[in-house]
C-alpha positions in Angstrom: 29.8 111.4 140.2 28.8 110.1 136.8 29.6 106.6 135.7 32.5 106.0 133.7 32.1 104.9 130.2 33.5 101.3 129.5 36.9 101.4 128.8 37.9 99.2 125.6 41.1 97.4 126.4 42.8 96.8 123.1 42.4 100.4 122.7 46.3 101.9 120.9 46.3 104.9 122.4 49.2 105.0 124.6 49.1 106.2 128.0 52.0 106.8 130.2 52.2 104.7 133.7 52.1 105.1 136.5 50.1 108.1 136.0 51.2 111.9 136.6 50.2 113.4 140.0 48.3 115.8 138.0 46.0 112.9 136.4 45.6 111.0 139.8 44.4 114.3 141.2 42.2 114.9 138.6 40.6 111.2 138.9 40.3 111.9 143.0 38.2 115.1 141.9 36.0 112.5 139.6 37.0 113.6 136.2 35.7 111.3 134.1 38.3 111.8 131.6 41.4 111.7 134.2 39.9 108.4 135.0 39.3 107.0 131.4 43.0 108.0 130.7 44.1 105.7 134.3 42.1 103.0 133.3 43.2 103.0 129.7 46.6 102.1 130.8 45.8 100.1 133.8 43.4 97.2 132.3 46.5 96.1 130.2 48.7 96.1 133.0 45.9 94.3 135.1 45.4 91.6 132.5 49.3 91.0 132.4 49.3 91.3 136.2 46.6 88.3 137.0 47.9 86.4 133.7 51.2 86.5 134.9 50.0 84.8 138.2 48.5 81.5 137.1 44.9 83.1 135.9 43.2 82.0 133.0 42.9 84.9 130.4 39.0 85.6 130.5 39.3 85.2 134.0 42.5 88.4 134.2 39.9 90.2 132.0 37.6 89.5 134.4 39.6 89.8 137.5 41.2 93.1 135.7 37.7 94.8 135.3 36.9 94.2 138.9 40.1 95.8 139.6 39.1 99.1 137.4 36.1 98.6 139.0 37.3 99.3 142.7 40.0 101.4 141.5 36.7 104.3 140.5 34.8 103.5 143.7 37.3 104.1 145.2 40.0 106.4 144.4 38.6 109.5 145.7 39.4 108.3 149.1 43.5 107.9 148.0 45.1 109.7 151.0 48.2 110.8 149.0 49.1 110.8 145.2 52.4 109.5 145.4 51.0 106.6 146.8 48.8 105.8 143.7 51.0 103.0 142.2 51.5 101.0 145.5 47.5 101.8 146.4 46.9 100.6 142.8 48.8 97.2 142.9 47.2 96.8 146.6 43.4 96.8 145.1 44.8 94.3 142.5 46.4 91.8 144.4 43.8 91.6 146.8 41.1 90.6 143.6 43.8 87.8 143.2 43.9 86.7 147.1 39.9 86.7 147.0 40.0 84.6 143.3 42.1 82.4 145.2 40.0 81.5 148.1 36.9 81.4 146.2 38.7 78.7 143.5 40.2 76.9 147.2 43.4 75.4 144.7 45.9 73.6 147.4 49.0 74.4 146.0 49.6 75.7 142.6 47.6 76.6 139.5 46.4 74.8 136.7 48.5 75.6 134.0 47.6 78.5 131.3 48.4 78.2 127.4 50.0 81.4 125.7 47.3 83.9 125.2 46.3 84.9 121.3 48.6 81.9 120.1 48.0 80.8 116.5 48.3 77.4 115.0 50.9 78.3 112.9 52.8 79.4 115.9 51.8 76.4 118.1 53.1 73.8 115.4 56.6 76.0 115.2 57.0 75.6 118.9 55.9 72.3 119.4 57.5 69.9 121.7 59.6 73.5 123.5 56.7 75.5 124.1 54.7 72.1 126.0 57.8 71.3 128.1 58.5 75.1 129.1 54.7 75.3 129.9 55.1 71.5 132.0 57.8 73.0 133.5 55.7 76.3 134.7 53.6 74.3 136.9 56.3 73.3 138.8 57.3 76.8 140.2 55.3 78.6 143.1 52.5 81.1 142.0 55.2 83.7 143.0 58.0 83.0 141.0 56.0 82.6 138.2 54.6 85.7 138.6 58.1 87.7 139.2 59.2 85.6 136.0 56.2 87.3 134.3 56.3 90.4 135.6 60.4 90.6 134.4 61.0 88.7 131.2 57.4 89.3 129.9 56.3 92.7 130.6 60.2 94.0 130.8 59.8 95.3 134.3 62.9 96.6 135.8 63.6 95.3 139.4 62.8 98.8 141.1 58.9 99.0 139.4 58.6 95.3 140.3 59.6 96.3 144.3 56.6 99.2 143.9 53.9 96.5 142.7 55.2 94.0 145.4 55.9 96.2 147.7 59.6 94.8 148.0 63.3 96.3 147.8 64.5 96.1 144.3 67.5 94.2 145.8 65.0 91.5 146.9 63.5 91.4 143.9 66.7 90.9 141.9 67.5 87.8 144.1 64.0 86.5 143.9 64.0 86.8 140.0 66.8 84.9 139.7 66.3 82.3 142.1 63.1 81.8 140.0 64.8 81.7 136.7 67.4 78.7 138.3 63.9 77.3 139.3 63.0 77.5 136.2 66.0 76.2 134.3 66.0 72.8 136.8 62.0 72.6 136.3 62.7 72.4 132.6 65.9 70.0 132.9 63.5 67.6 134.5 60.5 67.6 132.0 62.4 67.4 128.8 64.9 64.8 129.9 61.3 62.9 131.2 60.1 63.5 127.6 63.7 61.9 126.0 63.5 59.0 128.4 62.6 56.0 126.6 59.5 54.3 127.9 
């Protein structure tokens, strides 16, 4: 099989997800368009994906290119195409685990700034955007990355469940457990910031 060609991730062009049966096939068989198309609309998704988790964004480019990465080594072995999502998500979250070890962080992440934000745009959210962030690190690397995966990318509870591998209904209650997590979390810094000291 020939190498594929780099795929550029800010590239428009809009590609449904997951992927129809007819494309995974295709990308099993090693057509190198089937798997330009997958990873097209996967890197995005990736980058969101390890963001979303506590990762710094040049490392979810990073992490997300491994991803694609083992995705084409690997995809011709996919047993089933129905299982492509979950097989997907699977490769991905075990780039994360790996990232993990290798960084050995007891505990929870460093805290990561909005991506792309300008300084117009940090100025108007001033003293809001620093507490909400603040109050981020407080919350496991899990909630914030169901909080992510939900309010940011607009993820209903069923496509969260595939990625996870979870019951929607599990998700639902985990999403807002987080959000209450959140809410507290955010009490707590901004009444610290009101405080007089």
């Amino acid at each position: 099989m020939q190498p594929v060609q780099p795929v550029n991730p800010r590239n428009q062009e809009a590609m449904e997800w997951p992927p129809s049966a007819g494309t995974v096939d295709r990308c099993r068989e090693g057509d190198r368009e089937a798997l330009t198309l997958v990873l097209r609309g996967g890197f995005p998704r990736l980058v969101a994906f390890f963001i979303g988790a506590g990762v710094s964004p040049g490392e979810a480019d990073d992490l997300a290119a491994d991803s694609c990465e083992g995705f084409v080594k690997n995809i011709s072995k996919l047993r089933e195409t129905g299982a492509f999502e979950a097989w997907f998500w699977a490769i991905a979250r075990a780039k994360l685990r790996t990232w993990i070890r290798k960084r050995r962080r007891p505990g929870r992440f460093e805290p990561v700034g909005a991506a792309g934000i300008t300084p117009a745009e940090a100025v108007v959210e001033g003293e809001e955007h620093a507490d909400i962030t603040k109050a981020l690190q407080h919350l496991s690397p899990k909630d914030r990355q169901l909080l992510w995966l939900r309010e940011v990318e607009g993820l209903s509870y069923e496509e969260i469940g595939g990625r996870l591998r979870t019951a929607a209904g599990t998700v639902r209650v985990a999403c807002h457990r987080a959000r209450k997590r959140l809410e507290i979390a955010y009490e707590e810094v901004a009444g610290d910031q009101r405080e007089p000291g």
